[in-house]
Backbone bond lengths (Angstrom), bond angles and torsions (degrees), N, CA, C in turn:
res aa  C-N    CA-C-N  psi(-1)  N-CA   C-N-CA  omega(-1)  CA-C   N-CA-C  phi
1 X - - - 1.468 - - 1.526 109.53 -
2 X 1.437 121.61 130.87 1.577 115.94 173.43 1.272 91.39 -100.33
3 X 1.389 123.12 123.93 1.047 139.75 135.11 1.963 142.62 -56.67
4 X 1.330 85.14 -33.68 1.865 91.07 174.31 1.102 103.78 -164.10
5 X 1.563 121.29 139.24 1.387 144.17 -177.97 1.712 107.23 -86.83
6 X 1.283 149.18 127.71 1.574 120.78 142.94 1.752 79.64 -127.59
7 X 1.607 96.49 149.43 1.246 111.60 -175.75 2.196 107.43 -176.61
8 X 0.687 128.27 -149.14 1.327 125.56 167.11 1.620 118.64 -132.12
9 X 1.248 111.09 137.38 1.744 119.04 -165.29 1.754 108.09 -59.24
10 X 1.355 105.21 98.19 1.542 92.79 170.55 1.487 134.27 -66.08
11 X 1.771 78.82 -44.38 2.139 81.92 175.79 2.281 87.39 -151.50
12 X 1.749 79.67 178.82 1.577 72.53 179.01 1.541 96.87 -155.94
13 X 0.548 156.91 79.96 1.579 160.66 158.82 1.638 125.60 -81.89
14 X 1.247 125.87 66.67 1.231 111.21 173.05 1.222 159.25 -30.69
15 X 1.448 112.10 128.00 1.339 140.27 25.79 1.114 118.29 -89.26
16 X 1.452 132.34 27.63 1.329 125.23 -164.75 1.821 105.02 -133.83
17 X 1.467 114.96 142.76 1.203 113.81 -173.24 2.245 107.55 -138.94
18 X 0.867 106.15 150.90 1.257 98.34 177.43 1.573 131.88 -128.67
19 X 1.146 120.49 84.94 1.449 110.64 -162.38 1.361 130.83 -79.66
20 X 1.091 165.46 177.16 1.505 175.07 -103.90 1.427 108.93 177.14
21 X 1.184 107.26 104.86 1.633 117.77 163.44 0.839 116.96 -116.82
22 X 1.037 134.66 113.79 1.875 155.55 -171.86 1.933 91.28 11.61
23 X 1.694 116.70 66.29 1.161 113.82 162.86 1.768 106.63 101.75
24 X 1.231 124.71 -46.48 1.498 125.69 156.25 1.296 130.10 -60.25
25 X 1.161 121.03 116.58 1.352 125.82 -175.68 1.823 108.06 -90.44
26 X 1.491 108.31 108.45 1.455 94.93 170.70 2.136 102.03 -99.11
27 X 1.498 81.80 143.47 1.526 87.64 165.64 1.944 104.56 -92.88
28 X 1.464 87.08 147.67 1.603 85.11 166.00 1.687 109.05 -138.88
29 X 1.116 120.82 159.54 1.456 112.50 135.71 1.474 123.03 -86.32
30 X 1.889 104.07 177.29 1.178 120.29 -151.13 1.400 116.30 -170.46
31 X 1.437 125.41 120.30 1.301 119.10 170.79 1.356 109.77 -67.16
32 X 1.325 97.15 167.94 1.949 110.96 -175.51 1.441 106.91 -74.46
33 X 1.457 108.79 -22.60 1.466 101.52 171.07 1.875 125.98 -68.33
34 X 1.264 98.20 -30.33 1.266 118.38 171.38 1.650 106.69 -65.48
35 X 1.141 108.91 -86.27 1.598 120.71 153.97 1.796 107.78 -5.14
36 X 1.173 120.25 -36.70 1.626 103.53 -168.67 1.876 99.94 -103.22
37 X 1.137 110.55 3.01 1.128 125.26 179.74 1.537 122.20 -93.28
38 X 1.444 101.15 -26.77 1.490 109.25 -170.89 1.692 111.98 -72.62
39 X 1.487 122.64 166.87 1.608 107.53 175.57 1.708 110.24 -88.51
40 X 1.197 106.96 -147.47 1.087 124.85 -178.25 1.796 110.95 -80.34
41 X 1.092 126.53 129.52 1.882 135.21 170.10 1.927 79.74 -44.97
42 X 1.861 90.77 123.41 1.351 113.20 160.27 1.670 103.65 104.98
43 X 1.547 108.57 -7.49 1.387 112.55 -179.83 1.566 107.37 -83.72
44 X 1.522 109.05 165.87 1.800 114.07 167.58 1.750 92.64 -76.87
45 X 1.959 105.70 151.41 1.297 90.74 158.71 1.509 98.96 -151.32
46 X 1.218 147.21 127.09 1.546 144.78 137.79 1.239 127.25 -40.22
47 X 1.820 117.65 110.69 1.564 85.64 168.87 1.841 90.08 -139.56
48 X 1.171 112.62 146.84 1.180 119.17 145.29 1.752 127.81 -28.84
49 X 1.584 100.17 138.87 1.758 102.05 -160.88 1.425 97.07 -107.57
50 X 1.390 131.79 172.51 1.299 144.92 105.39 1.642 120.38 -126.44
51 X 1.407 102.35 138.32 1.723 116.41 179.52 1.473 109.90 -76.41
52 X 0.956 145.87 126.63 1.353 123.16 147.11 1.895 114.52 -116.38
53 X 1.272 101.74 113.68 1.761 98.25 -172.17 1.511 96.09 -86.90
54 X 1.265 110.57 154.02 1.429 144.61 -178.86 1.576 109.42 -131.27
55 X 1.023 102.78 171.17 1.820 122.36 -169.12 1.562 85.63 -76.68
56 X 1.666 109.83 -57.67 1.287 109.72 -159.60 1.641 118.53 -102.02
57 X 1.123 114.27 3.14 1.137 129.51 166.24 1.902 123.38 -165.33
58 X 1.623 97.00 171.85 1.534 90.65 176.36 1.341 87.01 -129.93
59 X 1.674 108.44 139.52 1.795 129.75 -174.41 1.410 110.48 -120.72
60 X 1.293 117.12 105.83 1.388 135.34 143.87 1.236 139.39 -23.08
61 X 1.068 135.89 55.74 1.951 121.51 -169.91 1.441 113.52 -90.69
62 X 1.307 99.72 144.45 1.561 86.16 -172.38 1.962 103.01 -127.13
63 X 1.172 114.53 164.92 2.047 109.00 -177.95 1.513 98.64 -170.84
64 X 1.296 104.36 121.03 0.969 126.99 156.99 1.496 129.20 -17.88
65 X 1.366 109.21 -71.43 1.527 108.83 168.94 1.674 120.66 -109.26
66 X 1.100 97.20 156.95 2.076 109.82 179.83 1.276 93.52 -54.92
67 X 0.853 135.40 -56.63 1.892 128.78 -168.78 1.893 100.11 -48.49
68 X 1.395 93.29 -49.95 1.699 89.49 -154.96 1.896 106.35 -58.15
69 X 1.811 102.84 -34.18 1.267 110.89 -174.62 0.956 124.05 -61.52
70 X 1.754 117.68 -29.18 1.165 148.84 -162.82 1.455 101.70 -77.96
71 X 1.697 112.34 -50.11 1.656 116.49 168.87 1.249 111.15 -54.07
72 X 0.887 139.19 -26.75 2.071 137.27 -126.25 1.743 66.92 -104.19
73 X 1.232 106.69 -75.31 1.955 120.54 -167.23 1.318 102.99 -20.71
74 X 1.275 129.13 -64.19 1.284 129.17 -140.27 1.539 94.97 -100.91
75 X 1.523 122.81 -39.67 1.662 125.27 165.31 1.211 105.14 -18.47
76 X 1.610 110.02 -65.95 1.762 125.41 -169.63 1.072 122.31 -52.75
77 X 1.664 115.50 -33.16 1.469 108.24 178.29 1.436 115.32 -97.95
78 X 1.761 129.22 28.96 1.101 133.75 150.89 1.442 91.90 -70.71
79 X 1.593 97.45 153.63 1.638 130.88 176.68 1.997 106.78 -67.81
80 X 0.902 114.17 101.43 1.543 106.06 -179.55 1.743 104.43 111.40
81 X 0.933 145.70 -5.13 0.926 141.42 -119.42 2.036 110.09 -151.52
82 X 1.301 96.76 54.28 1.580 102.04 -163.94 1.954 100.53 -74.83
83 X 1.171 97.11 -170.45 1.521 114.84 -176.70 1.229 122.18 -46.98
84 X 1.790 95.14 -59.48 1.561 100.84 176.89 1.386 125.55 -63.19
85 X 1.129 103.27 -13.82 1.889 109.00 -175.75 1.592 91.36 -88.79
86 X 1.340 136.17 -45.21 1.294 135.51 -147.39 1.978 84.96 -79.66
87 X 1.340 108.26 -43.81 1.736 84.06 178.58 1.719 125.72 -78.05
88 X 1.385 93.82 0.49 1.601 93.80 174.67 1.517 96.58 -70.85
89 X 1.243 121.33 -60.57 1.452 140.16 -149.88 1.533 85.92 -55.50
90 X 1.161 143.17 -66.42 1.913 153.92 -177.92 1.624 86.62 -63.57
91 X 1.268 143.75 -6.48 1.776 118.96 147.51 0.778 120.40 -78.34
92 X 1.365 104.00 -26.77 1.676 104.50 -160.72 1.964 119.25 -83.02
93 X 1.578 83.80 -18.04 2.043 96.86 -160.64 1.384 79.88 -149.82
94 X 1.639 98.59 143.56 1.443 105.59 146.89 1.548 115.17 -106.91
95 X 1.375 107.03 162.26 1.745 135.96 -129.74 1.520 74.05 -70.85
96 X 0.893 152.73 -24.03 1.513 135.20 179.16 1.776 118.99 -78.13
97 X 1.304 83.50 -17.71 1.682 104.73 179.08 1.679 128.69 -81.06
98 X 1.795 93.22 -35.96 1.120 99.32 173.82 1.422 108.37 -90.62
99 X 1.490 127.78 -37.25 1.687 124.29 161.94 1.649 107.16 -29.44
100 X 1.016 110.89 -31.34 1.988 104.60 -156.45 1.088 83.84 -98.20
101 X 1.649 150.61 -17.10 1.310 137.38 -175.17 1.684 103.00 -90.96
102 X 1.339 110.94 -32.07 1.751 106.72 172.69 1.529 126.03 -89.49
103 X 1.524 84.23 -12.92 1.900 84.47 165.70 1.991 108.52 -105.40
104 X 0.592 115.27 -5.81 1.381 133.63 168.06 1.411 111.08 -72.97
105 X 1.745 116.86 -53.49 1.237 125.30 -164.94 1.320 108.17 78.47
106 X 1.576 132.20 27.22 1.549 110.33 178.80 2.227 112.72 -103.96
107 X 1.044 102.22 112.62 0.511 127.30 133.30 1.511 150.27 19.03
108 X 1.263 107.22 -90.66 1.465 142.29 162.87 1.460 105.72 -57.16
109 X 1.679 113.94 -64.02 1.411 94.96 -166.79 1.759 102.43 -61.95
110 X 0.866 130.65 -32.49 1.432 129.26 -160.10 1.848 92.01 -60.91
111 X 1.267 107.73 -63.86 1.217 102.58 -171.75 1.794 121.01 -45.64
112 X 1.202 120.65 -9.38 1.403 124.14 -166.98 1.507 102.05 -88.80
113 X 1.895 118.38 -0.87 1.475 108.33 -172.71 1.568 84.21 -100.37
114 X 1.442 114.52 159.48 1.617 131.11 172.52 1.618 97.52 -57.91
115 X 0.969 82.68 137.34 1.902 113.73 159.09 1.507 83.24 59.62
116 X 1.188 141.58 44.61 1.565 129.06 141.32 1.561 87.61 -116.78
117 X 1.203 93.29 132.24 2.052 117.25 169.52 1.550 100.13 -110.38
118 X 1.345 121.10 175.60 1.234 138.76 -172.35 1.752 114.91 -73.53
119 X 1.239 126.15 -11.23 1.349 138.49 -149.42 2.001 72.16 -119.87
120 X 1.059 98.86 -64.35 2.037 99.99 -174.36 1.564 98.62 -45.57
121 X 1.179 140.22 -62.13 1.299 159.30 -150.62 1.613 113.93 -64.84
122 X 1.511 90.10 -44.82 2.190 107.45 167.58 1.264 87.55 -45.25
123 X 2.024 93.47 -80.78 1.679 108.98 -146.65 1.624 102.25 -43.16
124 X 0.981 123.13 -51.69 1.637 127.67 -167.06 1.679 119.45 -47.09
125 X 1.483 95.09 -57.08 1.870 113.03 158.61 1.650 119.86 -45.05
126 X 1.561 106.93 -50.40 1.821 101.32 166.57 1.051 109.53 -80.07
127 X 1.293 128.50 -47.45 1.436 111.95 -164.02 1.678 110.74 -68.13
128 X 0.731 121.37 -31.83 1.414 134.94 -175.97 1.612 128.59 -76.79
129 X 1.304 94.18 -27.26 1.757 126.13 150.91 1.230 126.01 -48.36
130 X 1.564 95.18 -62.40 1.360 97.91 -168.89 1.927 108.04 -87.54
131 X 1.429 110.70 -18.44 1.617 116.24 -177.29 1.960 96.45 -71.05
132 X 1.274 104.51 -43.51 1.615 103.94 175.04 1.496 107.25 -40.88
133 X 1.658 100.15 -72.78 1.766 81.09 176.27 1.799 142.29 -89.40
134 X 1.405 89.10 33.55 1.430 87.58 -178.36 1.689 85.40 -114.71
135 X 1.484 138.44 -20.01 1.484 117.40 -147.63 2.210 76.44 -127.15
136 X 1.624 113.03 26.23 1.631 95.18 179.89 1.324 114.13 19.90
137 X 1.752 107.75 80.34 1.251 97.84 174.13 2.020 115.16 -125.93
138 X 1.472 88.26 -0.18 1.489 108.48 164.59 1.552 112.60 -36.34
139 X 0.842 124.29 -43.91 1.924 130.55 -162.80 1.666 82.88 -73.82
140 X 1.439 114.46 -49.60 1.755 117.94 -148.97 1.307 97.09 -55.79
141 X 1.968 110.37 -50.75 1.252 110.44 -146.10 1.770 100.32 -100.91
142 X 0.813 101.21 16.64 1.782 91.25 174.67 2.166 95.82 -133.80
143 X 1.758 106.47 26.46 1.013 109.02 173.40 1.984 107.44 -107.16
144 X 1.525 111.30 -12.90 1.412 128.52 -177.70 1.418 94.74 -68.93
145 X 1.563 119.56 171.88 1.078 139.03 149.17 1.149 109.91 -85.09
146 X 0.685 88.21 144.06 1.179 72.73 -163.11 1.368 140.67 51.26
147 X 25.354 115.79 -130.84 1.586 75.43 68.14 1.570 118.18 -135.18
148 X 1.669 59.25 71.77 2.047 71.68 -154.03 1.571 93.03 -101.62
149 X 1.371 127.33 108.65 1.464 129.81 179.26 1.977 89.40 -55.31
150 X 1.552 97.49 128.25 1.819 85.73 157.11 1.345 107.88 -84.20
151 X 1.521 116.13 167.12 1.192 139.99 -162.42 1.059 97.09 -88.61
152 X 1.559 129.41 143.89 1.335 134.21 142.38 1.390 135.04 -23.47
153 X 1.202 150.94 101.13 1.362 124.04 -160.37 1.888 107.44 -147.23
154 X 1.388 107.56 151.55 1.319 105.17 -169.42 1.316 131.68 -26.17
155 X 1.816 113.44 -65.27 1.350 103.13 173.30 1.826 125.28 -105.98
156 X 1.501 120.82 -173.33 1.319 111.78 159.52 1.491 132.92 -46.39
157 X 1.781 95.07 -47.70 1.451 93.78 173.06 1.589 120.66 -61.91
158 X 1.158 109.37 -41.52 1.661 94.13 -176.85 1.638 120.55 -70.61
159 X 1.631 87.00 -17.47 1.773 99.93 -167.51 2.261 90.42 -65.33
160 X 1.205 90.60 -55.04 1.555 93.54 174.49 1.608 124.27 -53.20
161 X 1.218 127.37 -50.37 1.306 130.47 149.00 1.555 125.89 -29.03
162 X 1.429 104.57 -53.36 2.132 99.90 169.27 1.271 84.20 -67.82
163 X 0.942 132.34 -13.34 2.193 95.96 -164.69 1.092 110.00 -95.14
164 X 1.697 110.99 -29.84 1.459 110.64 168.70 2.051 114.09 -61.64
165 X 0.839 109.24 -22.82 1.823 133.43 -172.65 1.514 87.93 -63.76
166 X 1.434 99.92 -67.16 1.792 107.79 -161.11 1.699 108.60 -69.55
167 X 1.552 115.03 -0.69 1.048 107.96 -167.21 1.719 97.42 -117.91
168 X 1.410 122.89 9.53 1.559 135.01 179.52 1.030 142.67 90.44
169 X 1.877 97.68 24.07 1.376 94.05 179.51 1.443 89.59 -109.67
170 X 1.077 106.92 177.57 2.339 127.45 -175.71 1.060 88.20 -78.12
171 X 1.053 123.24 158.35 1.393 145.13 -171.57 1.750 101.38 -88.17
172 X 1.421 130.09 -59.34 1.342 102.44 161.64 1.378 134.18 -45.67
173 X 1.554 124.36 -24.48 1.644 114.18 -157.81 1.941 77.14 -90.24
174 X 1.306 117.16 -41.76 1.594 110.23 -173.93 1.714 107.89 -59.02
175 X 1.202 103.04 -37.80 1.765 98.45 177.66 1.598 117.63 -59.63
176 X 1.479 110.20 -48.53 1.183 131.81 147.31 1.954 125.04 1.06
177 X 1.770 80.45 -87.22 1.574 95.28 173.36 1.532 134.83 -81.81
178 X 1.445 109.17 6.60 1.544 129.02 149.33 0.944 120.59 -72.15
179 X 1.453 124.70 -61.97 1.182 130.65 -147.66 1.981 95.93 -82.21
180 X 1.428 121.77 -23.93 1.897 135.70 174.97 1.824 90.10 -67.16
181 X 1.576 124.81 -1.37 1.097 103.13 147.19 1.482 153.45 -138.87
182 X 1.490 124.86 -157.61 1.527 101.96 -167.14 1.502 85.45 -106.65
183 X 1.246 124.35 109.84 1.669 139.00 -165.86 1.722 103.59 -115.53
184 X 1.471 126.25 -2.39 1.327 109.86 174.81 1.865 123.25 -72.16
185 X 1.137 106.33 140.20 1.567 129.69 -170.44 1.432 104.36 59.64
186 X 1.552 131.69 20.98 1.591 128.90 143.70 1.540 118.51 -56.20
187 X 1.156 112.02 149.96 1.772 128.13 160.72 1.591 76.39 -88.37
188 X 1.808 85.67 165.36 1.395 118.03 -173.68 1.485 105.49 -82.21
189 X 1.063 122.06 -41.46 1.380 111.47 159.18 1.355 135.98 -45.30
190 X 1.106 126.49 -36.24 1.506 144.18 176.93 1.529 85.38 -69.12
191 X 1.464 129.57 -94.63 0.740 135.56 -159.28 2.187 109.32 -39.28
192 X 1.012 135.68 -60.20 1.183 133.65 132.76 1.679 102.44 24.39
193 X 1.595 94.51 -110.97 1.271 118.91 161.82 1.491 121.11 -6.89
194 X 1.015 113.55 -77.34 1.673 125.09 -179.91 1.798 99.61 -52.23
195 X 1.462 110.89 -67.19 1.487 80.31 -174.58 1.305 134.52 -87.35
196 X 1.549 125.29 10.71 1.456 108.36 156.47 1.497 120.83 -96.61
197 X 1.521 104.98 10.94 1.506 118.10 145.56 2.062 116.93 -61.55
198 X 1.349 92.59 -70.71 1.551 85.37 162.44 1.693 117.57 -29.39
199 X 1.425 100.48 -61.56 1.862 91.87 -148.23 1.121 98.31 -88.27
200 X 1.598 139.56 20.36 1.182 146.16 153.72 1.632 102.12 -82.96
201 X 1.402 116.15 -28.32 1.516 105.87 178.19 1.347 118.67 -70.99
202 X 1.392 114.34 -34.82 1.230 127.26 -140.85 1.856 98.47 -83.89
């Protein structure tokens, strides 16, 4: 099991990041929350691992903090509820965000991330309820701060726009919620950030 990466940022393109270990390049994925955390390509960076092997492949995830990894784990073993959805859910909220939505019981905000519906949003609130207090994980998660590679593309804003794409929203409602902002001299990450902050408000 790899547990933690430190190595230096080779490339980073969301959701995908690649780090440098004395000459090995691991690829990983990565929520955007992670992603807005990382330094600059050419920096050292640590992040917390999870493996997940497959028949047809073995997948890398990588997060910034123990809380966030700690969420991703237990996300997965909800019923319905695979990887890729569990890193939308850590773009969309940070781990303190989604704690207050399962001890809260709401609902609603959950439903405002892509591909969670109202029936996803229950199961997630009990199941997630009751794993809080059976696996004490309250301290963890209010201790965080919180397959289609997109293409490279000229600026931040558009670079942010595929990521919103790759992450499930249509490409108009993602064009949409870029353009509702003031994105000059942002990285694409930031920008990211800010608007599924918005459409979590809304």
């Amino acid at each position: 099991m790899i547990r933690r990466l430190r190595g230096v940022l080779a490339d980073k393109q969301p959701p995908y990041l690649v780090i440098d270990v004395q000459g090995v390049g691991y690829e990983l994925e990565a929520s955007l929350s992670t992603f807005c955390n990382l330094p600059e390509v050419g920096k050292e960076v640590t992040l917390y691992t999870h493996l997940a092997v497959r028949e047809d492949a073995h997948i890398l995830y990588g997060f910034s903090a123990m809380a966030e990894r700690t969420l991703f784990r237990s996300l997965i073993k909800v019923s319905g509820i695979g990887a890729k959805l569990a890193l939308l859910i850590l773009s969309g909220m940070t781990v303190e965000a989604f704690a207050r939505c399962v001890q809260e019981g709401d609902a609603a905000a959950l439903t405002r991330l892509p591909g969670i519906g109202r029936k996803t949003a229950e199961r997630l609130i009990i199941e997630m309820r009751d794993r809080m207090g059976e696996m004490t994980l309250g301290t963890a998660f209010m201790a965080g701060a919180n397959r289609q590679i997109p293409a490279r593309v000229a600026t931040p804003r558009d670079d942010a726009i595929s990521a919103l794409v790759a992450l499930g929203y249509k490409l108009p409602e993602a064009t949409r919620m870029v353009q509702a902002l003031e994105v000059e001299g942002l990285a694409s990450e930031e920008i990211i950030r800010l608007a599924l902050q918005a459409a979590i408000r809304q």
